[in-house]
N, C-alpha and C positions, 0 to 999 in steps of 0.2 A: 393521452400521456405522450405520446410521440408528436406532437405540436407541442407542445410545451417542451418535449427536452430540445426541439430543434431549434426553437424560439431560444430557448437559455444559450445553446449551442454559439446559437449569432451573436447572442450576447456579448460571451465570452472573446471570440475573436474579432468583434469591433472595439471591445475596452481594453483588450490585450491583444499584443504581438507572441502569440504562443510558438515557440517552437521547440522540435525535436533535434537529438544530433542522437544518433548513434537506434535511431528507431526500427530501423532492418535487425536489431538484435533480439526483437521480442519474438519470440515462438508465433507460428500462427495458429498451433493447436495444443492438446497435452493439459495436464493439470500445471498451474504456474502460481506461484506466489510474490507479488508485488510490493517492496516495500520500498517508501520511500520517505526522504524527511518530511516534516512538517509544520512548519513555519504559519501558518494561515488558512484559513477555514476554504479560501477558494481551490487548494492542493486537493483533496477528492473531489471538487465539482470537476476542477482540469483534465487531472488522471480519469473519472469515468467518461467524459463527454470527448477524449482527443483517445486514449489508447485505440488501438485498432482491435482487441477485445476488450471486453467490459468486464471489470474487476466486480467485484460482489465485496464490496468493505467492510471491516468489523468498524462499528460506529457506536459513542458512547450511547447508552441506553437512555441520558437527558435529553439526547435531539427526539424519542420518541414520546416526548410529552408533550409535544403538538402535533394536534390531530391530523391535519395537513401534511407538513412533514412528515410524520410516521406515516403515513399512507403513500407517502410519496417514494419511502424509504423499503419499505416492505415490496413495494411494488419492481423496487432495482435490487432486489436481493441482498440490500445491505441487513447484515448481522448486529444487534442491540450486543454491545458487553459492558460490564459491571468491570471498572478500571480497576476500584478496591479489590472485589473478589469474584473474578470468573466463575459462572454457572457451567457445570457439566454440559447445559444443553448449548451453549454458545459453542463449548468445544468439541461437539458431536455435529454443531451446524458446518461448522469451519471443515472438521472434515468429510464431509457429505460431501462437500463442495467441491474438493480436493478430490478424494472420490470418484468424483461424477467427471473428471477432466475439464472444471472451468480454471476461471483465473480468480484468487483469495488476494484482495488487497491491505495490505498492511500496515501502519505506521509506526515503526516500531519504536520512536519514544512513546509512545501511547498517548501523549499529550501536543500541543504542539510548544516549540522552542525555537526562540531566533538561531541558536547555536546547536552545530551539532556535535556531541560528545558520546564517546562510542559505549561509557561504560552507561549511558541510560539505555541501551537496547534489551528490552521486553523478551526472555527466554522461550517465549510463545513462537515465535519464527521456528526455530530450531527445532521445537516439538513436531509442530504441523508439517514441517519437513523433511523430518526423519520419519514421522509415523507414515505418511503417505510417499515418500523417496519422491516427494517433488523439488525441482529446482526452484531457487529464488531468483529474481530481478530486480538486483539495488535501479533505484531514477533517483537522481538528485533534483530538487527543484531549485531556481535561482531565482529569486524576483523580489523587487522592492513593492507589488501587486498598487503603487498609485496606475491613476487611470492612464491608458496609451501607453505603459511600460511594459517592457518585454519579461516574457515569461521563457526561462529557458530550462529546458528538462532533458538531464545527462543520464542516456543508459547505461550500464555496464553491464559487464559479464554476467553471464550464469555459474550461478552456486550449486553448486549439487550436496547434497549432503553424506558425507562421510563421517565413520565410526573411527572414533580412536578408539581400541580396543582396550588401553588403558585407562580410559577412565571413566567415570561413571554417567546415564542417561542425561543427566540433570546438568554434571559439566560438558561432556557432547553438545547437546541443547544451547547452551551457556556459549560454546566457542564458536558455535556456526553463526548465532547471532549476533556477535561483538564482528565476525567477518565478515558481515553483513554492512553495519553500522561501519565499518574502516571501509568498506570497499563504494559506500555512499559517500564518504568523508573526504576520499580523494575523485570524488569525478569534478566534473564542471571548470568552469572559465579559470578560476586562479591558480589550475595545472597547467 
């Protein structure tokens, strides 16, 4: 398995010019939650094979209908979720993970989109984040992903999760992760 992700590794940085700006910002321990846009299927091979910890992804449940892949996927700790309707056991895996002090990767349109619009971000961030008071890690990713094109990936700040005492679990949940989705929305080149 690890000749093969080294192998894919090389891959990626002889058909992409991968780079980081702002990559001293990532924690290098601590429970962390990763979210970032997602434009293209090659966004989590990037994010797991270049962060300097390895995110554990929720990933839709159709990539595990091949046998290969899922075996491949189970083996990197990525998490199966049901986009229509979340199983109890995906959101008990998520927070294990969270839990346990790894890094939980996100994307939180849940699908991917050339555009990013802040009101499709997935109330799931804010949950996982309040429930285990982990910080989040907006990364914007920027790339037209043709061959020899640059991939450039913009960190920002850490989110920590705070209670408005006024209002309810669901709108808390609701604000952290629209702050989430605006603070991806302003990183990158056309700041």
């Amino acid at each position: 398995m690890k000749i093969l992700i080294a192998l894919f590794n090389f891959f990626l940085h002889t058909v992409f010019r991968i780079r980081y700006y702002g990559k001293e910002k990532i924690p290098k321990d601590g429970a962390l939650i990763i979210c970032a846009n997602h434009q293209s299927n090659w966004d989590s091979v990037i994010l797991f094979l270049t962060l300097p910890r390895t995110p554990k992804f929720m990933a839709k449940k159709e990539l595990f209908k091949n046998k290969f892949l899922a075996n491949f996927l189970k083996k990197n700790g990525a998490i199966p979720v049901d986009r229509q309707k979340p199983e109890l056991k995906t959101m008990k895996e998520c927070l294990y993970v969270l839990e346990n002090g790894e890094v939980l990767g996100i994307f939180p349109q849940g699908t991917r989109k050339k555009e990013i619009h802040v009101e499709d971000s997935k109330t799931g961030i804010g949950f996982f984040s309040y429930k285990t008071n982990t910080p989040i890690l907006p990364i914007k990713i920027e790339s037209s992903y043709k061959i020899f094109s640059k991939v450039d990936l913009f960190v920002g700040d850490l989110i920590y999760p705070e209670t408005d005492e006024s209002l309810t679990s669901k709108e808390n949940y609701e604000r952290i992760s629209r702050k989430v989705m605006e603070d991806i929305k302003e990183l990158g080149s056309g700041n």
